[in-house]
N, C-alpha and C positions, 0 to 999 in steps of 0.2 A: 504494500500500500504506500502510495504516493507519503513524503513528508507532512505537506502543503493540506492537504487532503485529509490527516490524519487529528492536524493541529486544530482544523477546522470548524470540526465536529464531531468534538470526543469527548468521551468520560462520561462526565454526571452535566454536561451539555445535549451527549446526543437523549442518553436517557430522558432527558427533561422534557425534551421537543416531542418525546413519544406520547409521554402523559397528557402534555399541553393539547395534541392532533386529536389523541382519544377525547379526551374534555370536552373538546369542539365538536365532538361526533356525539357525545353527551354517551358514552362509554366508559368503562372502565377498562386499561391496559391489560392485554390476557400475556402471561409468561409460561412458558411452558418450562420444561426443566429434560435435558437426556443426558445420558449416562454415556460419555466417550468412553469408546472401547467397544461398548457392546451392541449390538452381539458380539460383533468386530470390528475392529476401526473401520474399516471400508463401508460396513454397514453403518456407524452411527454418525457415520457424514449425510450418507443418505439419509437417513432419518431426521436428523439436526434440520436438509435441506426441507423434505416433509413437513415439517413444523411450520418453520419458515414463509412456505407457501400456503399450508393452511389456515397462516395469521396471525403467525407471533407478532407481538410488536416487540419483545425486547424477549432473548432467548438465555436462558440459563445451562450452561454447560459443566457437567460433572465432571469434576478431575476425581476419578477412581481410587478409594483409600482403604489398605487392609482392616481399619477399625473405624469406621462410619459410623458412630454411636448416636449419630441426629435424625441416622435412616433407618428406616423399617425392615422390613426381611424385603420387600419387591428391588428396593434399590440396593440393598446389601447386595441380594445376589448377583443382578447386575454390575456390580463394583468389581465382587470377585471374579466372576465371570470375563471383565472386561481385563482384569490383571492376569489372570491364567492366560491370556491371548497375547500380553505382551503391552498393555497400554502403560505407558509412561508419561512422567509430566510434560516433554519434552514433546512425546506423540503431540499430545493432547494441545499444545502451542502449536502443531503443525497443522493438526484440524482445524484448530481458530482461524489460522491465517485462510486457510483453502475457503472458509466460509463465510471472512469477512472481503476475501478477491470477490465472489461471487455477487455478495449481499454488502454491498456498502455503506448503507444508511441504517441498517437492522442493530440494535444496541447487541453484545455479544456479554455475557456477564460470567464470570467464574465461578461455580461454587463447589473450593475442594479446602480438604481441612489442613491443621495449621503443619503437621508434621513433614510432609513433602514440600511446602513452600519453603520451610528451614534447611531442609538438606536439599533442596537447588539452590539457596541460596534466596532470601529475602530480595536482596538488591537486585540480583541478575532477573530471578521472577518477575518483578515489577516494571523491568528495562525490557524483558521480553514479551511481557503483553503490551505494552506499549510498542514494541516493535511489530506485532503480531496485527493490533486493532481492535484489541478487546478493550471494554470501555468498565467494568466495574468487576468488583471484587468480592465474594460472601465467603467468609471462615465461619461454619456452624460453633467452632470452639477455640474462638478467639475474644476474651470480654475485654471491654472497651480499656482497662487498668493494664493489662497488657499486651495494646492494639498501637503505642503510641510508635513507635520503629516503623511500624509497616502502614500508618498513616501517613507520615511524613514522606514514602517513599511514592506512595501513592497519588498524594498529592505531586510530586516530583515528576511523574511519567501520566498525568490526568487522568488515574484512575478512580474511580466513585469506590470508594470501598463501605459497603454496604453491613451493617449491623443487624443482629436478629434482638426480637425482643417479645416476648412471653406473657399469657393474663396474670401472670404471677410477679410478673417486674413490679416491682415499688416504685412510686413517680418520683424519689429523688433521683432514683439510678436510671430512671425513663425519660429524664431529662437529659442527663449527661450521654446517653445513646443517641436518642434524638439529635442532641446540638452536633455529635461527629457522625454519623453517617451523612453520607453524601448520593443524590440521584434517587435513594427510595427506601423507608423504612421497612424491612422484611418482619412481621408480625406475622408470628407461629401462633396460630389456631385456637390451640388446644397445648397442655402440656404433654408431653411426649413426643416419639419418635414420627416420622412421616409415615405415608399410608394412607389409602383410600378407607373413607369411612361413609358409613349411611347417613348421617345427618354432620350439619353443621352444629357447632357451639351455639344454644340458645344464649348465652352470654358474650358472643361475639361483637352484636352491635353495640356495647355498654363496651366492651375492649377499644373499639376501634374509636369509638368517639373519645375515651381518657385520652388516647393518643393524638388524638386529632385536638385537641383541646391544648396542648403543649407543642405542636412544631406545626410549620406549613409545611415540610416536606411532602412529596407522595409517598400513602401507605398502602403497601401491597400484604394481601393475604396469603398466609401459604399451610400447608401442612393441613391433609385430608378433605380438600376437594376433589372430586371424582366425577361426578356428571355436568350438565351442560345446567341440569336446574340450580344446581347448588352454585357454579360459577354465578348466574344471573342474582342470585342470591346474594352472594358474598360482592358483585362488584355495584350494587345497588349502594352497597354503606361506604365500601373503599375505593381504594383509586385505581388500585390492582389487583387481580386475580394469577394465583401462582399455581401451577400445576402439575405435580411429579411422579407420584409412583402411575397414576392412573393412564398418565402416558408412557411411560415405561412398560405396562402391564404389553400396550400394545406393541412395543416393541418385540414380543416373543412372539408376535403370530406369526403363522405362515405368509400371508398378504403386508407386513409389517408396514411396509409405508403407504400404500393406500389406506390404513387401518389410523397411521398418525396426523396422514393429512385430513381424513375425513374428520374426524375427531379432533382435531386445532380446531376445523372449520367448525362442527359443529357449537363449540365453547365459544368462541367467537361472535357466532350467530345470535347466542342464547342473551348476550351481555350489552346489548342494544336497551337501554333505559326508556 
């Protein structure tokens, strides 16, 4: 990717102009989430690409980790799955670039956890999705008290390095997340690990408004949406809708990518206000 190009409209910029289009379409931004690697790397470019045209606006890509403790069994397996085949962080910088050549304007966002970014090395990480065109950053188990190294880096290469935050957070520590995240507040569900579930949190809307009540950022929902109703649902109160294992699920089908692109589209379809 061009320098020029990259300076232009990156980070927690391009992220922003996604929210801002959605807003305008009186929408809420749908995220989908895939697991590089799997089934294969060659396959989860396809798929990534599936997404993509189905109508991600802003695509969340899994960097594969032997102890995923924020995912459920659908993305564990996945993970491991995708390590048995050979996927490295390194791959997974490869695939970003292949799909930000592609997709130029599509926000591309990371989310792998903290112990592979340490042994590539924090600096060079963040000097290579910068080189790559990846625009943000989510460590599931990185809290903000020991996030400040890899914020400053981030900031350094314009990356949005994105925070998670829980109904269980206390609003003194729910300000200090808020005030450093950048491009979009990631708000987990429910407590626990990811996974498709039958209903949403009746306590969700009472969640999203304390948070909405403390930053202007955009807050995106994540962790056990699964259908097209429960997106329309969950993007009615927030700004974002995140969606993970339930698209991974269809990643193991035999039709896998007509299965992801249908299924972006229909989540998509559903979150028209």
């Amino acid at each position: 990717m061009q320098e020029g190009l990259m300076n232009e409209c990156y980070g927690a910029d391009r992220i922003g102009r996604q929210f801002q289009a959605a807003g305008a379409s009186n929408r809420a931004v749908l995220i989908p989430y895939v697991t590089l690697g799997y089934p294969t790397p060659e396959d989860s470019l396809t798929l990534a690409r599936a997404a993509i045209e189905g109508g991600a606006d802003i695509l969340e890509l899994g960097i594969p980790f032997s102890d995923p403790l924020a995912d459920g069994p659908v993305i564990q397996r996945a993970t491991h799955t995708a390590l048995k085949s050979g996927t490295t962080v390194v791959l997974c910088l490869e695939l970003a670039a292949q799909l930000r050549a592609i997709y130029p304007q599509v926000p591309l966002v990371f989310m792998g956890y903290l112990n592979p970014i340490l042994a590539f090395g924090e600096a060079a990480f963040c000097r290579a999705c910068r080189e790559v065109g990846v625009d943000g950053l989510i460590v599931p188990d990185l809290p903000p008290e020991e996030g400040e190294s890899i914020e400053k880096l981030c900031r350094e290469n314009g990356l949005a390095l994105i925070y998670l935050v829980a109904p269980n957070t206390p609003n003194d520590r729910l300000r200090i997340i808020c005030e450093r995240s950048q491009g979009y507040v990631y708000l987990v569900s429910v407590t626990g690990t990811t996974g498709a579930r039958a209903n949403t949190s009746a306590e969700l809307p009472e969640f999203v408004a304390r948070v909405r009540a403390i930053t202007a950022t955009p807050l995106a929902v994540g962790f056990g949406i699964s259908t097209p109703e429960q997106a329309r649902a969950v993007g009615e109160i927030a700004d974002g809708v995140i969606v993970g294992s339930a698209v991974v699920q269809r990643c193991e089908s035999k039709g896998a990518e007509t299965e992801v692109r249908t299924f972006v589209s229909e989540l998509r379809g559903a979150m028209i206000r």
